[in-house]
Biopython code that builds the backbone (N, CA, C, O; Angstrom):
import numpy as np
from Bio.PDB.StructureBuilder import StructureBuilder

atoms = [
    (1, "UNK", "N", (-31.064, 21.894, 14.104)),
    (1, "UNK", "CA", (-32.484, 21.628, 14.183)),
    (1, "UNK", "C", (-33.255, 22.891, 14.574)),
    (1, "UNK", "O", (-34.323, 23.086, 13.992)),
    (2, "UNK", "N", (-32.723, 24.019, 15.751)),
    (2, "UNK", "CA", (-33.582, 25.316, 15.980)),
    (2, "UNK", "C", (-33.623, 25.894, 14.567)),
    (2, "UNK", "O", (-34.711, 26.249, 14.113)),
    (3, "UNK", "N", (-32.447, 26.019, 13.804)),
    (3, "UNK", "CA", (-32.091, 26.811, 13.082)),
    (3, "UNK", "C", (-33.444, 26.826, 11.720)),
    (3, "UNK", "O", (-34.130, 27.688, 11.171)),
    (4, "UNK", "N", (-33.262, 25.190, 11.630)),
    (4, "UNK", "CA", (-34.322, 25.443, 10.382)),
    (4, "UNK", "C", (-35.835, 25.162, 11.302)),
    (4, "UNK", "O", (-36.805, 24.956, 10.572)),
    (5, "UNK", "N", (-36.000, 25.147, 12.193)),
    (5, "UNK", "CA", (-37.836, 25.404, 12.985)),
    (5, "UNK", "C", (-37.428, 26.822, 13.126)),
    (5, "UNK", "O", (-38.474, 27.133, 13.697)),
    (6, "UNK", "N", (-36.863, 27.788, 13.086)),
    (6, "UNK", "CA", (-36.757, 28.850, 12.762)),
    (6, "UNK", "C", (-37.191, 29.663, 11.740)),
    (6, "UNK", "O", (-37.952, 30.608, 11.535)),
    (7, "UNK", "N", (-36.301, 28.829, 11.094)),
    (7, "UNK", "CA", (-36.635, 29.453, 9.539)),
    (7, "UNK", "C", (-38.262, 28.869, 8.561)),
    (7, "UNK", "O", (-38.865, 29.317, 7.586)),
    (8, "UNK", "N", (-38.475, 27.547, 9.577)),
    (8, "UNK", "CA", (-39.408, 27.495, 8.939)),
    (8, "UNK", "C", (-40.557, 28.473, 9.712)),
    (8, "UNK", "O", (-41.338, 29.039, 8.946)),
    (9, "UNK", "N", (-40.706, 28.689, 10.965)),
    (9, "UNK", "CA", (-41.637, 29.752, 11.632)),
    (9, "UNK", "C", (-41.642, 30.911, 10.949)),
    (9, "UNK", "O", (-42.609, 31.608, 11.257)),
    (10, "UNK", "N", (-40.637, 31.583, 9.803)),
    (10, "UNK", "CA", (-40.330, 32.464, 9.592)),
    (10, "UNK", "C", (-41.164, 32.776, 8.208)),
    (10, "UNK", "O", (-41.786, 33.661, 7.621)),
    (11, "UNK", "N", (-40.782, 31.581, 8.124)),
    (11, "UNK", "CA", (-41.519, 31.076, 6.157)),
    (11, "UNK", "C", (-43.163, 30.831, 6.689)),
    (11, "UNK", "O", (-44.024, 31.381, 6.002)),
    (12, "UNK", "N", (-43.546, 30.150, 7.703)),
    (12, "UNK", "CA", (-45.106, 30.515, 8.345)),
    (12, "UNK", "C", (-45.780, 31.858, 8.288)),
    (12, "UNK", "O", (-46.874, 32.201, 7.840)),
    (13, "UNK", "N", (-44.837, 32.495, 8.853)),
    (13, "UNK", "CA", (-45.223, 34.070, 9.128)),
    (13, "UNK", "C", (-45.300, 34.649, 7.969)),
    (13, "UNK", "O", (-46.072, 35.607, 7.934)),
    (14, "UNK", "N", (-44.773, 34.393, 7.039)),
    (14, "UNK", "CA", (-44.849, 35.139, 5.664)),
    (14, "UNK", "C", (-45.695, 34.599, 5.012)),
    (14, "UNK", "O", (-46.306, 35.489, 4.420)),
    (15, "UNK", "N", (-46.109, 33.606, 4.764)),
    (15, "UNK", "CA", (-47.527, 32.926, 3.875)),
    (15, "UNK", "C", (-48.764, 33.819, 4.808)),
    (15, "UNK", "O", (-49.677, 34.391, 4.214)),
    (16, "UNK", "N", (-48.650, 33.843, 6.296)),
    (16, "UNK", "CA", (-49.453, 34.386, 6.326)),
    (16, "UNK", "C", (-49.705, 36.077, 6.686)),
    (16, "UNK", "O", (-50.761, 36.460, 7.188)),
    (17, "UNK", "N", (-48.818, 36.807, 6.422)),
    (17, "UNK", "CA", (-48.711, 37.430, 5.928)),
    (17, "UNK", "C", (-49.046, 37.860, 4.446)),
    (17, "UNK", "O", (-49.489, 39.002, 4.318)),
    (18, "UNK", "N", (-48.929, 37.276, 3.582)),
    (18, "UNK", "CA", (-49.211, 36.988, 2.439)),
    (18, "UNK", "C", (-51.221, 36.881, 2.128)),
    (18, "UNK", "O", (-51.954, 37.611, 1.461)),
    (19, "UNK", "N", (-51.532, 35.604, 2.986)),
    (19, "UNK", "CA", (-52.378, 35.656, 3.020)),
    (19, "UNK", "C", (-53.278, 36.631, 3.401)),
    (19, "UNK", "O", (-54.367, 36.516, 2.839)),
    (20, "UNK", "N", (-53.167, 37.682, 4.279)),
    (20, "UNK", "CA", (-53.449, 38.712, 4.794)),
    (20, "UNK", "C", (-53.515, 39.808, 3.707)),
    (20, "UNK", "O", (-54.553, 40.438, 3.909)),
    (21, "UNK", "N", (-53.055, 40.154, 2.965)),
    (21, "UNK", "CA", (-52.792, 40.829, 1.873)),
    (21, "UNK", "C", (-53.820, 40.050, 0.805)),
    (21, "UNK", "O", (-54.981, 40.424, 0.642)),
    (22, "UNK", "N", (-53.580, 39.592, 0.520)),
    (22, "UNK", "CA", (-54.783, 38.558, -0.264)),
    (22, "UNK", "C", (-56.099, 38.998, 0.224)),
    (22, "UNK", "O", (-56.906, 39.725, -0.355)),
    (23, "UNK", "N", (-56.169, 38.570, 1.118)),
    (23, "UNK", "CA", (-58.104, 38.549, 1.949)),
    (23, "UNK", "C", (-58.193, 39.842, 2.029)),
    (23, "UNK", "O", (-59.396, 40.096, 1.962)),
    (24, "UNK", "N", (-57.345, 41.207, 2.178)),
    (24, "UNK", "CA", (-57.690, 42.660, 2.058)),
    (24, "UNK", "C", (-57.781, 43.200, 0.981)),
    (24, "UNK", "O", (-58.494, 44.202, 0.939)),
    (25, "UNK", "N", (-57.087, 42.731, -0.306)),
    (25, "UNK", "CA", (-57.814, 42.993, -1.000)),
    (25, "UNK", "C", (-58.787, 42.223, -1.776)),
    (25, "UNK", "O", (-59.262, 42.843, -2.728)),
    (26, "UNK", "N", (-59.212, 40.988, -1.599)),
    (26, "UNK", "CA", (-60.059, 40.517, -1.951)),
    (26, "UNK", "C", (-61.664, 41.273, -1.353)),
    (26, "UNK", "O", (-62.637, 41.651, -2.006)),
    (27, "UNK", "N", (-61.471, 41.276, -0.216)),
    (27, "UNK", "CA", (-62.414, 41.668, 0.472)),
    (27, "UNK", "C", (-62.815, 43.225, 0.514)),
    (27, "UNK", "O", (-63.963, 43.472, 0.884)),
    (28, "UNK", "N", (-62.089, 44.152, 0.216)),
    (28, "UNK", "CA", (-61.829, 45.285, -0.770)),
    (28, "UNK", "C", (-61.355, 46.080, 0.190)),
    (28, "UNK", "O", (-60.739, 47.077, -0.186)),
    (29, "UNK", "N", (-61.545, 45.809, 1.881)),
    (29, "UNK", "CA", (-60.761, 46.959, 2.902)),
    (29, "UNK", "C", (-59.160, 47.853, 2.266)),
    (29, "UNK", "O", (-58.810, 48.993, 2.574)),
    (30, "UNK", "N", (-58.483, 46.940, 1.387)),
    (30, "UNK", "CA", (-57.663, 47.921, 1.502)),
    (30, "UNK", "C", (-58.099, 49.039, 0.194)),
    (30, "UNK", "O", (-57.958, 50.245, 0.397)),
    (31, "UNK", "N", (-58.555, 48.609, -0.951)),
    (31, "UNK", "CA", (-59.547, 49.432, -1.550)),
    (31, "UNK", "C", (-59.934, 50.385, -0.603)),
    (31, "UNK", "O", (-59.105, 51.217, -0.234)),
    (32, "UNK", "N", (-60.886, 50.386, -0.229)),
    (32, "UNK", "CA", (-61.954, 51.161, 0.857)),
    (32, "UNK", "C", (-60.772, 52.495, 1.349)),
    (32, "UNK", "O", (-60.853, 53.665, 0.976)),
    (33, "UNK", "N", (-59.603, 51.854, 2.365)),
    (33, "UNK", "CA", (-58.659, 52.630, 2.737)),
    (33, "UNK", "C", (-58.128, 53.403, 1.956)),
    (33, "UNK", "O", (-57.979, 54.595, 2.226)),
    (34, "UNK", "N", (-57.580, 52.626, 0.364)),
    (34, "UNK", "CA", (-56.576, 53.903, -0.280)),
    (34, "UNK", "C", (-57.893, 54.647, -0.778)),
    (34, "UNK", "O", (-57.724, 55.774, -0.311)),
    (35, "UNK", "N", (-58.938, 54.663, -1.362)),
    (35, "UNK", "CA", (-60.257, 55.514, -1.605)),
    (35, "UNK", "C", (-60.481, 56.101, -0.335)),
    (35, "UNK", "O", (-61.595, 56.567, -0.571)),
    (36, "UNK", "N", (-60.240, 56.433, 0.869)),
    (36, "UNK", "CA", (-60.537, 57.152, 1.929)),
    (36, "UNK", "C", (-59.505, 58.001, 2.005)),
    (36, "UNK", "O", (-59.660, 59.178, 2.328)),
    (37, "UNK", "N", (-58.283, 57.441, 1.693)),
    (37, "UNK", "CA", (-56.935, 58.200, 2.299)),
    (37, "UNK", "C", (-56.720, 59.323, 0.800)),
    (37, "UNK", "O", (-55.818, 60.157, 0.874)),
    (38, "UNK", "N", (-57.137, 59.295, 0.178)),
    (38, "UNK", "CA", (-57.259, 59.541, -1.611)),
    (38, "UNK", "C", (-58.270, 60.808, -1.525)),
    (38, "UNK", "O", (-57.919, 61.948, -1.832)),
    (39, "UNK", "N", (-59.323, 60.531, -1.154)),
    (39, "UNK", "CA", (-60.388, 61.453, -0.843)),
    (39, "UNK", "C", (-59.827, 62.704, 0.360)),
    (39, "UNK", "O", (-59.787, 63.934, 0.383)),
    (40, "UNK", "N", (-59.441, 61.572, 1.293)),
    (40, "UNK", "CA", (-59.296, 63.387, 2.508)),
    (40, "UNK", "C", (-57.823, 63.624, 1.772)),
    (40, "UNK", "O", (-57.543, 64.747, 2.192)),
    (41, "UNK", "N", (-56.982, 63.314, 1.119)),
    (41, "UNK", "CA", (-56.204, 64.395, 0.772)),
    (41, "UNK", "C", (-56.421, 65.179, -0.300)),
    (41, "UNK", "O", (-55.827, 66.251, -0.418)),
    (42, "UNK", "N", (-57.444, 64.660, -1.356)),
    (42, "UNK", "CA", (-57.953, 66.023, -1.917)),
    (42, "UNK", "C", (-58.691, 66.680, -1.408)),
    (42, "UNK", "O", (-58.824, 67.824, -1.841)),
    (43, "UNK", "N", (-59.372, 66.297, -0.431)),
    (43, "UNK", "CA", (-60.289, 67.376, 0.156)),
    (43, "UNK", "C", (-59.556, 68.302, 1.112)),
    (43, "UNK", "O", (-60.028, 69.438, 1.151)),
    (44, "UNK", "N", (-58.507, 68.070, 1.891)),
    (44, "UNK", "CA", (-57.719, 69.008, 2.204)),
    (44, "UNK", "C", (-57.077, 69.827, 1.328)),
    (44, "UNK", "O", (-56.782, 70.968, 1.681)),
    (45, "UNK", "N", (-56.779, 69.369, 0.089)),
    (45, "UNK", "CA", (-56.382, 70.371, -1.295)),
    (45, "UNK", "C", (-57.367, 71.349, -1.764)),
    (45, "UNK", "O", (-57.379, 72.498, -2.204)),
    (46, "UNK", "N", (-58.127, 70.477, -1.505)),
    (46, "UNK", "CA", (-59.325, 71.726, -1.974)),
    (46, "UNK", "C", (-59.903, 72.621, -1.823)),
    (46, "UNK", "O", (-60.427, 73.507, -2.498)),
    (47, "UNK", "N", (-59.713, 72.174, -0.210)),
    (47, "UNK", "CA", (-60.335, 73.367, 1.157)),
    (47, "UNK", "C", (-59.231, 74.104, 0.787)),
    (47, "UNK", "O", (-59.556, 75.194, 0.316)),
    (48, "UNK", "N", (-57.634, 73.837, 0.841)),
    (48, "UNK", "CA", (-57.022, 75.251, 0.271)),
    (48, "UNK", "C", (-57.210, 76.205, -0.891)),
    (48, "UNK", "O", (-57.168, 77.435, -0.920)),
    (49, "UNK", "N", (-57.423, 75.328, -1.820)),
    (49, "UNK", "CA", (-57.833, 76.037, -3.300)),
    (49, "UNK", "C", (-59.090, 77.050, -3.083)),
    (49, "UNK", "O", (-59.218, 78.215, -3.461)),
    (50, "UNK", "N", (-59.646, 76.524, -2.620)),
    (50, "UNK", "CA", (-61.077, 77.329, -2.279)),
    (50, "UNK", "C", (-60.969, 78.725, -1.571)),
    (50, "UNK", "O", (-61.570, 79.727, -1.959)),
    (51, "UNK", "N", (-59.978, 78.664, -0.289)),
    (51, "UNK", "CA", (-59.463, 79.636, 0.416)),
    (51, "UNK", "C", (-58.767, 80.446, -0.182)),
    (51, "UNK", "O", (-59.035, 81.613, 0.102)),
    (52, "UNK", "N", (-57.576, 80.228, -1.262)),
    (52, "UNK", "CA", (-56.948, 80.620, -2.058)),
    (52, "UNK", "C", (-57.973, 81.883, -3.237)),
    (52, "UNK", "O", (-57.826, 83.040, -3.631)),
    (53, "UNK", "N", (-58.638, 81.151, -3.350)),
    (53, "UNK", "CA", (-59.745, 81.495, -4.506)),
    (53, "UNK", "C", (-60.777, 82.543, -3.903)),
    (53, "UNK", "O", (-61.223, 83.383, -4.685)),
    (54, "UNK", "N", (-61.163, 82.563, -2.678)),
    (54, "UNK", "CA", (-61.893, 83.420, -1.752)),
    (54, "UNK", "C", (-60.841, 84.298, -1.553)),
    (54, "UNK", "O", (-61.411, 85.385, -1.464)),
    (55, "UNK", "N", (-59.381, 84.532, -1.400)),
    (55, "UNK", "CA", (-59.052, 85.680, -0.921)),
    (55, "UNK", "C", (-58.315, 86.428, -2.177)),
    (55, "UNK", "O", (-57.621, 87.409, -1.910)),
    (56, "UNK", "N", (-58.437, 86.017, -3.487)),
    (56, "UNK", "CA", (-58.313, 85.921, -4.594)),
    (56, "UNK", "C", (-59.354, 87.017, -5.097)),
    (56, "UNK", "O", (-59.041, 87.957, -5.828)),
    (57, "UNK", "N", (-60.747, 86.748, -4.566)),
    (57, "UNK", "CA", (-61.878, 86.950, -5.370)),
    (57, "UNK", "C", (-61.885, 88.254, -4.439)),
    (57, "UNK", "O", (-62.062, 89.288, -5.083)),
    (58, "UNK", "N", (-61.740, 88.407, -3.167)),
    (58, "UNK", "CA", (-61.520, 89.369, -2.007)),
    (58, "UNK", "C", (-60.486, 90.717, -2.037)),
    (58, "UNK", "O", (-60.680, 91.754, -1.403)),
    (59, "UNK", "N", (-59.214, 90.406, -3.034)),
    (59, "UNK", "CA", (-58.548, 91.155, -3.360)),
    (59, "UNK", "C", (-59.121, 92.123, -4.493)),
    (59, "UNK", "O", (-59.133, 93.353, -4.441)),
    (60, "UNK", "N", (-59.652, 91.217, -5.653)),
    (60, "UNK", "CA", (-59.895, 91.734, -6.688)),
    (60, "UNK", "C", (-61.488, 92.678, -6.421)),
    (60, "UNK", "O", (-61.805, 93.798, -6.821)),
    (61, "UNK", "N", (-62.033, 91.958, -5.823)),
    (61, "UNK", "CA", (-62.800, 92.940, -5.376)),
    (61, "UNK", "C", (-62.816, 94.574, -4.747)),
    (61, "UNK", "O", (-63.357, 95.640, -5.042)),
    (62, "UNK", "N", (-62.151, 94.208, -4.009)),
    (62, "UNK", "CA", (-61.382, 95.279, -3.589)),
    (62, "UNK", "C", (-60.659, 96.372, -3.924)),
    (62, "UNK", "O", (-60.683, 97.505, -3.443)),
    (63, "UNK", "N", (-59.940, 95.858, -4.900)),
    (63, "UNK", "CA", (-59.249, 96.632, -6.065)),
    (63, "UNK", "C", (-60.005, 97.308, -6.646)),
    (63, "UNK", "O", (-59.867, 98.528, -6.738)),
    (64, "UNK", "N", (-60.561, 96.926, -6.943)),
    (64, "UNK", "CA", (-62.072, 97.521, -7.923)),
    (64, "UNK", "C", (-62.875, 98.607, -7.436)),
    (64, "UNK", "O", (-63.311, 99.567, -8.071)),
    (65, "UNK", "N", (-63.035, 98.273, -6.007)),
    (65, "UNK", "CA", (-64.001, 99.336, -5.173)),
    (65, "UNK", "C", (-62.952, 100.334, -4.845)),
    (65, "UNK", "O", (-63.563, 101.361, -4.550)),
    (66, "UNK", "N", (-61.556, 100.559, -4.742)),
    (66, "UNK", "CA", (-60.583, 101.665, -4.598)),
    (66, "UNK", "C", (-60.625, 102.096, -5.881)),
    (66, "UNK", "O", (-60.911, 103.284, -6.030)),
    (67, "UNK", "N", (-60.414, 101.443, -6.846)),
    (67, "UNK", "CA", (-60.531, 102.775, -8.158)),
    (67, "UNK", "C", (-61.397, 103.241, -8.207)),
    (67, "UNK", "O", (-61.364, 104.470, -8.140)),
    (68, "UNK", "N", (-62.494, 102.668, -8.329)),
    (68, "UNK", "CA", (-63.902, 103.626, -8.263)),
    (68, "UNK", "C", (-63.645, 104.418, -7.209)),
    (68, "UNK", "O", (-63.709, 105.580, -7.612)),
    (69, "UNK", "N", (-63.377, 104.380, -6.021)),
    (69, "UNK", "CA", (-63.545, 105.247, -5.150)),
    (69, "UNK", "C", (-62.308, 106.699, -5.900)),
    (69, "UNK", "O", (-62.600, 107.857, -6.201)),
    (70, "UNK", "N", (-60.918, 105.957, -5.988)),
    (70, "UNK", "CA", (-60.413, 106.941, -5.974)),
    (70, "UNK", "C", (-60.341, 107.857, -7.681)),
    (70, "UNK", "O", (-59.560, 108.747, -8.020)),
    (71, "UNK", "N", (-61.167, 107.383, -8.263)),
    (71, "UNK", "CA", (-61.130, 107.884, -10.007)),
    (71, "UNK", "C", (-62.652, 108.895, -9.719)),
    (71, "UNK", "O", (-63.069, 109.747, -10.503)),
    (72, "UNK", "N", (-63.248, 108.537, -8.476)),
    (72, "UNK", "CA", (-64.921, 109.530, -8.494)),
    (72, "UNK", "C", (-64.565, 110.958, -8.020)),
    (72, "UNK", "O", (-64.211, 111.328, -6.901)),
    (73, "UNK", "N", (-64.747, 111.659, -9.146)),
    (73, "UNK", "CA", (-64.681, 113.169, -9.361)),
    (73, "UNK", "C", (-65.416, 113.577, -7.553)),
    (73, "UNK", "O", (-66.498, 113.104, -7.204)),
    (74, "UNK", "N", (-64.722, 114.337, -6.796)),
    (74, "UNK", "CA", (-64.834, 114.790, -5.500)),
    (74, "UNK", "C", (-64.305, 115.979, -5.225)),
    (74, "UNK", "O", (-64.375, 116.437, -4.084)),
]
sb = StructureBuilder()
sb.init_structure("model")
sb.init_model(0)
sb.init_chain("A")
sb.init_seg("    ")
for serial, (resi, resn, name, xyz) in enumerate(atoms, 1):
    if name == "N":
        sb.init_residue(resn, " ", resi, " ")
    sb.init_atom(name, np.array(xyz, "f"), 0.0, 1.0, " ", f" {name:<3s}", serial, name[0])
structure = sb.get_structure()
């Protein structure tokens, strides 16, 4: 008799469980979440790309201003 009020508490917990999953995304929170969690990890990608691209643009710059410097008849 514990065994199956056990198992049926068990089979409770999972409908609602279940249900829980249901009403989040019905209600769109878990939407909302993976679109939040989606967003800051490209935006942490991006902030690198960007950095990447600034020291990118920083090199080549650079490069540029040493030949001129060192190709100017002196």
């Amino acid at each position: 008799m514990t065994q199956t009020r056990d198992e049926f508490t068990l089979l409770i917990d999972l409908l609602d469980s279940i249900v829980q999953i249901l009403d989040d995304i019905v209600s769109g929170r878990t939407i909302s979440q993976f679109v939040e969690g989606f967003c800051s990890t490209m935006g942490n990608a991006l902030t690198l790309m960007y950095v990447g691209c600034a020291f990118l643009g920083s090199a080549t710059i650079a490069s540029i201003a040493l030949l001129i410097w060192l190709s100017w008849p002196g």
